[in-house]
ZARO-643407 format. One record per residue (C-alpha): x, y, z; residue number from 1; residue in three letters. Coordinates in nm, 3 decimals, always signed. Layout:
N
PT        x        y        z    k    r
PT        X        Y        Z  NUM  ala
...
//
This chain:
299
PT        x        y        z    k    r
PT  +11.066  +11.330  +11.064    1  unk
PT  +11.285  +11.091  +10.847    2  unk
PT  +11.335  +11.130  +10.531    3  unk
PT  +11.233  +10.853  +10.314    4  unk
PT  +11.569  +10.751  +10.218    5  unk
PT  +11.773  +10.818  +10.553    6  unk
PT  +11.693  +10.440  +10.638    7  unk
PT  +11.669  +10.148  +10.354    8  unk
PT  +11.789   +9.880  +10.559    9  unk
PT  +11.461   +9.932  +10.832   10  unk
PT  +11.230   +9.987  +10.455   11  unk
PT  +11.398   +9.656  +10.323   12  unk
PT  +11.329   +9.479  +10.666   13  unk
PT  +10.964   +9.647  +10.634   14  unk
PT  +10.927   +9.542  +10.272   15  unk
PT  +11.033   +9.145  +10.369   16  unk
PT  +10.820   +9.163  +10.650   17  unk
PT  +10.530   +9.207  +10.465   18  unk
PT  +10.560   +8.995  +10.182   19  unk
PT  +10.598   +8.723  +10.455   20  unk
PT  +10.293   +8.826  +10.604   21  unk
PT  +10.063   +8.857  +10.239   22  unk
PT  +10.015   +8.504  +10.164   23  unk
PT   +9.882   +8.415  +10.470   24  unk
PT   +9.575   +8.619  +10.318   25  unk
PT   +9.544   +8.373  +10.004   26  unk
PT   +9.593   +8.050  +10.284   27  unk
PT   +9.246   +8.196  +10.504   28  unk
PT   +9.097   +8.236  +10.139   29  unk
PT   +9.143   +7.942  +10.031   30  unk
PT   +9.024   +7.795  +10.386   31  unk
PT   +8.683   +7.964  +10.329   32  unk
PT   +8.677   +7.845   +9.976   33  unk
PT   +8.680   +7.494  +10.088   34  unk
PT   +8.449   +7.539  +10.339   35  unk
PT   +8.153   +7.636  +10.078   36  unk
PT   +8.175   +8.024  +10.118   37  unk
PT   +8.075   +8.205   +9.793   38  unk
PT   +8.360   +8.371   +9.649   39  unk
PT   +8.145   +8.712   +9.665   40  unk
PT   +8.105   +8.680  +10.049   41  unk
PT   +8.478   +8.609  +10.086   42  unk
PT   +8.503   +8.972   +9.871   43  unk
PT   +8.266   +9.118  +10.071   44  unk
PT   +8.446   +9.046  +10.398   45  unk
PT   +8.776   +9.135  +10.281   46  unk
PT   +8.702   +9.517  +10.143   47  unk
PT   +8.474   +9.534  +10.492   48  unk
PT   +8.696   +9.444  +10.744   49  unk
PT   +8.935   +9.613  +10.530   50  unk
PT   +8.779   +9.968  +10.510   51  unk
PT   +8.684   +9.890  +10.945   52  unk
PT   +9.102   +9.824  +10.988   53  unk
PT   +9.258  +10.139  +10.756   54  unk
PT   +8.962  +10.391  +10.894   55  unk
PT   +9.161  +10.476  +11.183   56  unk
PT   +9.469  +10.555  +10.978   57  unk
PT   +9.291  +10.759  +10.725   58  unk
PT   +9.153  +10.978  +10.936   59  unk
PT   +9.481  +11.023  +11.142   60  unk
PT   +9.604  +11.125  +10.875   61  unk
PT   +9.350  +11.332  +10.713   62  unk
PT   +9.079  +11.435  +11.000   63  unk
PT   +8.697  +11.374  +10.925   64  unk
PT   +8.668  +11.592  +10.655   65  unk
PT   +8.956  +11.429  +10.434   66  unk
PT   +8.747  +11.075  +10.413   67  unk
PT   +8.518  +11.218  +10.170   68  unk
PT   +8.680  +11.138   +9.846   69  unk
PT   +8.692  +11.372   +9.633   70  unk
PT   +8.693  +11.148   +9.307   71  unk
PT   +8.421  +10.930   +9.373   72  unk
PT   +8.379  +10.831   +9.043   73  unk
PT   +8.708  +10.727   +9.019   74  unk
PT   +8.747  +10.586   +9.322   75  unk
PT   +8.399  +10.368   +9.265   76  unk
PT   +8.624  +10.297   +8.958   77  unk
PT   +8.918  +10.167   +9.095   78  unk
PT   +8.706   +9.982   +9.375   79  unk
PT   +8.563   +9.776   +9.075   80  unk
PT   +8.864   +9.645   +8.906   81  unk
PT   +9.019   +9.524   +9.264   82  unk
PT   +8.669   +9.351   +9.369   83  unk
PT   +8.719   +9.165   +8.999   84  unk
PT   +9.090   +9.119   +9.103   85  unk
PT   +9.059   +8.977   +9.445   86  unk
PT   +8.703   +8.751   +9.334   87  unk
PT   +8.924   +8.627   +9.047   88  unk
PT   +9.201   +8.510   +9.248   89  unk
PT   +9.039   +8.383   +9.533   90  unk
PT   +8.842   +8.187   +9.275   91  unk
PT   +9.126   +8.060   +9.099   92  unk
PT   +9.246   +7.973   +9.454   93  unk
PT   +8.950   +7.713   +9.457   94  unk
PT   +9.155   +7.541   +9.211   95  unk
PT   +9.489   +7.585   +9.202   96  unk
PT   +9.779   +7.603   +9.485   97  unk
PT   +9.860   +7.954   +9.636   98  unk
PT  +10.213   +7.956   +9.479   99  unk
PT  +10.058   +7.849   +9.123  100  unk
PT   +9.791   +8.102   +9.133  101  unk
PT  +10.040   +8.402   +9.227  102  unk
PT  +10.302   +8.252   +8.981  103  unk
PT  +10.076   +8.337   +8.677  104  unk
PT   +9.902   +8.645   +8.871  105  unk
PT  +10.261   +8.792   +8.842  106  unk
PT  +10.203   +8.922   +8.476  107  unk
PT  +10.031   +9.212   +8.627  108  unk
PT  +10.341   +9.380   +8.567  109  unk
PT  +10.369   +9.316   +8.226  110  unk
PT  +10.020   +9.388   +8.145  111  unk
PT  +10.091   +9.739   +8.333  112  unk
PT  +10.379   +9.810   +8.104  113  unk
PT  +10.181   +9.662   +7.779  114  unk
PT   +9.831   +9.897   +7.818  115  unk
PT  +10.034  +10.200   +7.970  116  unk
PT  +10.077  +10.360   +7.608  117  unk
PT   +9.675  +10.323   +7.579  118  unk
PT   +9.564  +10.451   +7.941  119  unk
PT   +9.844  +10.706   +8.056  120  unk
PT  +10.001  +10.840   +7.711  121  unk
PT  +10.286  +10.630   +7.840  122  unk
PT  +10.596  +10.589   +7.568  123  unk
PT  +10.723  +10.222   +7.574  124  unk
PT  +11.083  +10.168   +7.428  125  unk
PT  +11.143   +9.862   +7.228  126  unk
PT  +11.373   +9.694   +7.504  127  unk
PT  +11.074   +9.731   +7.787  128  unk
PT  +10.831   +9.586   +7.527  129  unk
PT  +11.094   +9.248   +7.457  130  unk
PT  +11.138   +9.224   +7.810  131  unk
PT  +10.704   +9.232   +7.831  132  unk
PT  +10.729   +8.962   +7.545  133  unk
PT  +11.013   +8.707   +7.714  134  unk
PT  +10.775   +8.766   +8.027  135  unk
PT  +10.457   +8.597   +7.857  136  unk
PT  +10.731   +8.305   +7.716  137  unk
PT  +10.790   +8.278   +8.140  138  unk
PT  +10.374   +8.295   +8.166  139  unk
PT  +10.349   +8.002   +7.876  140  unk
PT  +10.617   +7.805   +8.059  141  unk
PT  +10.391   +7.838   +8.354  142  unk
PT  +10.083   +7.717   +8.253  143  unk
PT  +10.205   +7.490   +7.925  144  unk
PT   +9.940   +7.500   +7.733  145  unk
PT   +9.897   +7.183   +7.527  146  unk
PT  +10.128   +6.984   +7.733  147  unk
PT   +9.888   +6.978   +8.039  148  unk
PT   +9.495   +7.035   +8.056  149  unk
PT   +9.418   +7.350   +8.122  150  unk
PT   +9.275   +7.431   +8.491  151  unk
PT   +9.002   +7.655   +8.546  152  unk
PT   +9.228   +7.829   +8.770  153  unk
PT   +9.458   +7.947   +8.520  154  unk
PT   +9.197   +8.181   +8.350  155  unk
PT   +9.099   +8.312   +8.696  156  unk
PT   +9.432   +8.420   +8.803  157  unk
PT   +9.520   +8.610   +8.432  158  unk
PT   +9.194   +8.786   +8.476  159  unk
PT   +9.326   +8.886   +8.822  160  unk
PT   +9.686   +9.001   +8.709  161  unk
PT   +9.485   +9.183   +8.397  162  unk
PT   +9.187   +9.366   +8.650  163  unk
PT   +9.490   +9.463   +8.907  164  unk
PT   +9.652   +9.585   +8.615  165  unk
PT   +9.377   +9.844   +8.520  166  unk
PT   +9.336   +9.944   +8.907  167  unk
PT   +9.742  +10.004   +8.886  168  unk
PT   +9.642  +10.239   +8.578  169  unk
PT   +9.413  +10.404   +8.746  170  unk
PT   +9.596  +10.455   +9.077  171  unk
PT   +9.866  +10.589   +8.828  172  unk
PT   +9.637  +10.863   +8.725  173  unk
PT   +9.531  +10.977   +9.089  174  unk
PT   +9.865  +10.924   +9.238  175  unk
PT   +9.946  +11.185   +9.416  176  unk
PT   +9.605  +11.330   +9.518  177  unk
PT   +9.552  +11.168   +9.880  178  unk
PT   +9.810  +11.017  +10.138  179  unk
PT   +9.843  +10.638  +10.010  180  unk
PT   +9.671  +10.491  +10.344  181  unk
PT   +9.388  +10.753  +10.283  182  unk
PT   +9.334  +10.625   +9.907  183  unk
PT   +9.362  +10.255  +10.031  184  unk
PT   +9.037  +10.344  +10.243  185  unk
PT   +8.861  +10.501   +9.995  186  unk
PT   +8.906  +10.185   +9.796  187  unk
PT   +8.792   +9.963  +10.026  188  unk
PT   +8.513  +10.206  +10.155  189  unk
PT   +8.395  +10.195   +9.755  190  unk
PT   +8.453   +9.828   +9.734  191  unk
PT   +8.250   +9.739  +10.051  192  unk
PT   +7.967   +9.929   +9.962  193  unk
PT   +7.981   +9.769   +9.616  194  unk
PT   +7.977   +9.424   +9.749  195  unk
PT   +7.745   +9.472  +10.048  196  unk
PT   +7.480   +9.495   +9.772  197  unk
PT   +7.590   +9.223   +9.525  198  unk
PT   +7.673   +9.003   +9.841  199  unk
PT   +7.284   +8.991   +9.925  200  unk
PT   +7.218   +8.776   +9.665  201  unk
PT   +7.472   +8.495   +9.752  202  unk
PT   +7.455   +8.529  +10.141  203  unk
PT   +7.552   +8.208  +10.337  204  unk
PT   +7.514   +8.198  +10.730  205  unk
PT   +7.849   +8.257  +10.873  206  unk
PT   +7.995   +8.035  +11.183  207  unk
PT   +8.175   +8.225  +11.461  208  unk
PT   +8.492   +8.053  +11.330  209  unk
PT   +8.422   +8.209  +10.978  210  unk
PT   +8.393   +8.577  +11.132  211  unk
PT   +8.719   +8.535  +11.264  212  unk
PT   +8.858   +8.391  +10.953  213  unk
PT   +8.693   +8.733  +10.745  214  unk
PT   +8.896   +8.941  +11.028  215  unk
PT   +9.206   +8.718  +11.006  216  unk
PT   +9.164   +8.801  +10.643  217  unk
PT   +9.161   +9.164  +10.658  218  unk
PT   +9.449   +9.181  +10.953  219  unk
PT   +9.714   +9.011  +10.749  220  unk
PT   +9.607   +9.210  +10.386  221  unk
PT   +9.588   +9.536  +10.571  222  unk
PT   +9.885   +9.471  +10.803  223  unk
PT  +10.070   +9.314  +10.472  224  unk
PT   +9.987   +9.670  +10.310  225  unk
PT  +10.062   +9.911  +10.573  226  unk
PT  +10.417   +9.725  +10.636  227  unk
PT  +10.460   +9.836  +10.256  228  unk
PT  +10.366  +10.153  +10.280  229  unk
PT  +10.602  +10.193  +10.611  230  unk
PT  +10.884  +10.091  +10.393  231  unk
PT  +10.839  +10.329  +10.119  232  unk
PT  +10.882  +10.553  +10.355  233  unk
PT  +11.207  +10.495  +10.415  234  unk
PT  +11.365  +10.352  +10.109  235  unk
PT  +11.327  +10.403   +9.722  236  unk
PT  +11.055  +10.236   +9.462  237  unk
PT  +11.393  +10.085   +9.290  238  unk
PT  +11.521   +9.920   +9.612  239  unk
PT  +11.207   +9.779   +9.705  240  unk
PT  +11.019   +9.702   +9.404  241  unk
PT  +11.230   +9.411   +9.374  242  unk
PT  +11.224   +9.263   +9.662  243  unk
PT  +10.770   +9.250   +9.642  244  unk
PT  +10.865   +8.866   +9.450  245  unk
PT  +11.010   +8.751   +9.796  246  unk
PT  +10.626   +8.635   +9.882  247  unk
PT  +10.676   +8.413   +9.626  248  unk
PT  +10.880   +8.227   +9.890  249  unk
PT  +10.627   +8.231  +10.170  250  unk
PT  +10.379   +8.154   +9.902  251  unk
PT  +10.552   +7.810   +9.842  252  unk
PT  +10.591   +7.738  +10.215  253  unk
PT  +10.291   +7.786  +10.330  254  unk
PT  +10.094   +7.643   +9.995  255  unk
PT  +10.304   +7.318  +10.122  256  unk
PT  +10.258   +7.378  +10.471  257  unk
PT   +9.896   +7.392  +10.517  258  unk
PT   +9.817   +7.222  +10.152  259  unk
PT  +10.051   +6.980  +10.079  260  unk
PT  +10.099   +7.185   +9.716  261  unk
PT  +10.456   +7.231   +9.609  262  unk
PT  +10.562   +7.377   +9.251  263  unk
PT  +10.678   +7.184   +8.964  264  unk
PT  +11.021   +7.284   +8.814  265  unk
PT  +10.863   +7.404   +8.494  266  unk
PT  +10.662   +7.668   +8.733  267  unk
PT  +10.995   +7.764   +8.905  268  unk
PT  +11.142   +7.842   +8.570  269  unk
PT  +10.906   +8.018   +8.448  270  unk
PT  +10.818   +8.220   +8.756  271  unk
PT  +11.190   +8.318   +8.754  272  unk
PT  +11.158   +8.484   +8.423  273  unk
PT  +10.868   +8.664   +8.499  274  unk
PT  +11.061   +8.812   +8.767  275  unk
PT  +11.384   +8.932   +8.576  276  unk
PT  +11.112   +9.082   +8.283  277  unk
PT  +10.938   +9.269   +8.594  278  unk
PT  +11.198   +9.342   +8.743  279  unk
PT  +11.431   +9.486   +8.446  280  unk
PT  +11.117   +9.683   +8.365  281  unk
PT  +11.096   +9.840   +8.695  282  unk
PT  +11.455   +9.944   +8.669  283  unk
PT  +11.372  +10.134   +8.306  284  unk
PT  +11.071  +10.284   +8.441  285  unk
PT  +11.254  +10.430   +8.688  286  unk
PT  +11.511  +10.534   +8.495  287  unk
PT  +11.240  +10.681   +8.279  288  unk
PT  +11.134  +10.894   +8.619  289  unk
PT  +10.836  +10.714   +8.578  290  unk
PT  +10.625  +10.777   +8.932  291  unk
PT  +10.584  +10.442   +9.106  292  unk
PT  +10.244  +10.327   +9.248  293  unk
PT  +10.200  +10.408   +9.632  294  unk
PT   +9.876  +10.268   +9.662  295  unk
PT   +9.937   +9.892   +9.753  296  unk
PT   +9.602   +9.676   +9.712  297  unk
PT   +9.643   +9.362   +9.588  298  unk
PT   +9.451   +9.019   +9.636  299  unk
//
C-alpha cells in the first residue's frame, strides 16, 4: 500500500479536484431553493442519498458488523450540528450568491480555533488568537455592517460556519475511532434518520426532475468528500489544508455562470484575509502537533 506521503502531487491533484467538484452541491441547492422546496426536504435528501452513496464504502471497509456505531450518542450528536449547518447554508443560499454565502461561511475556522480552549482543553497562544481576531476584521469587511443593509443571508451562513464548527469539535474528540469514510456514514445514517422524521411535517411532492436533482446533490457532496479523503491519503494536513480555499474559485465561476452573481471587491478583500488568518492558523496548529480533522462533511 502507499504510504500517505509517498505521493503529494496525485493528493494535491485529488484535493483540487474536489474543491472543483463541491460547489456544484451549493448550485443544485440553490436550484431546489428556487423551485419552492423546503429547506428541510433539501436536508433530508442530502444526508439520504448521502448515507445510500458512502454505505458501500463503509462497509468495504469495515464489514457488516463495523456500521453499528459504537457512539451513537455522539454520533446522533454530531449528525445534529451538520443538519443545522447544511439547513443554514442552503437557507442563506435562498438569499445570497454561492460565493457570498461561502465567503462568510469561511469563519468556521476561526470559530474552531476560538471555542477549542472550551470543548477540547485546547491551549491557544496569543499569535493564533490575533490571527482569529484580524480574521473577523476580514468577516466585517465581508458583510459591512452599517454601510449596506443587512441580508437575511448573512445570519444564515455565520450560523452555518458556527454549527460546522461544533461538529469539527466533536469530530476532534472521536477522531481516530472509525476509518473517516466509516464515520462520514454514520453521520449521514444519524442525520437521515433525524430528518426523515422532521421532514414529515414540511413534505412537498417531488417531480422526477427533483429526484434527480436530490441524487445530483448527494453525487457531487459525497464524490467532493471522498476525493478529499483520497488525498489525505497521500499527502499531509499542512499541504492540503491550504489548498480547501481553492473552491472559492469554482464558487465564483459557477455563482456567475449559472446566476449571474459575481463578488464585489470589498468581498474579495475580505475573503482573502480570512484565508491568510485560516491558513496561518493551520500552519501553528500543526506545528502544535495538533491532529487534523479526517472527517470531511461540510454543506
Amino acid at each position: 500500500m502507499t504510504s500517505r506521503t509517498s505521493q503529494p502531487l496525485i493528493g494535491i491533484g485529488l484535493m483540487l479536484s474536489a474543491m472543483a467538484i463541491l460547489p456544484f452541491l451549493d448550485v443544485v441547492a440553490k436550484f431546489l431553493g428556487q423551485q419552492g422546496v423546503p429547506i428541510l426536504q433539501i436536508v433530508w435528501a442530502r444526508l439520504f442519498f448521502g448515507t445510500l452513496m458512502t454505505l458501500p464504502f463503509a462497509l468495504s471497509l469495515a464489514g457488516a458488523r463495523g456500521l453499528v456505531p459504537n457512539m451513537p450518542a455522539m454520533h446522533a450528536l454530531r449528525a445534529s450540528f451538520l443538519i443545522a449547518a447544511t439547513g443554514f447554508f442552503f437557507w442563506g443560499l435562498t438569499y445570497l450568491p454561492i460565493a457570498d454565502c461561502l465567503s462568510i461561511f469561511f469563519v468556521q475556522p476561526l470559530i474552531v480555533t476560538m471555542l477549542s480552549p472550551l470543548v477540547l482543553g485546547e491551549q491557544v497562544g496569543i499569535r493564533r488568537w490575533m490571527a482569529v481576531i484580524i480574521g473577523f476584521i476580514g468577516t466585517l469587511i465581508i458583510i459591512r455592517p452599517g454601510f449596506q443593509e443587512l441580508n437575511p443571508g448573512v445570519f444564515m451562513a455565520l450560523a452555518a460556519g458556527l454549527s460546522l464548527a461544533i461538529y469539527m469539535l466533536l469530530t476532534r474528540r472521536i477522531s481516530g475511532s472509525a476509518p473517516a469514510m466509516v464515520t462520514t456514514f454514520y453521520t449521514s445514517l444519524m442525520g437521515a434518520a433525524i430528518m426523515s422524521v422532521a421532514v414529515i411535517f414540511v413534505w412537498q411532492p417531488v417531480s422526477l426532475e427533483q429526484w434527480g436533482l436530490f441524487a445530483l446533490l448527494s453525487f457531487f457532496a459525497n464524490g467532493g468528500h471522498y476525493l478529499i479523503v483520497k488525498a489525505y491519503d497521500h499527502a499531509e494536513a499542512s499541504l492540503l489544508a491550504p489548498l480547501a480555499y481553492t473552491e472559492m474559485i469554482m464558487a465564483v465561476a459557477a455563482g456567475w455562470y449559472f446566476f449571474g452573481d459575481f463578488p464585489d471587491l470589498w468581498t474579495f478583500v475580505g475573503v482573502g484575509i480570512l484565508i491568510a488568518c485560516a491558513i496561518y492558523i493551520s500552519i501553528r496548529e500543526t506545528a502544535r502537533n495538533i491532529a487534523p480533522v479526517r472527517d470531511f462533511e461540510q454543506p
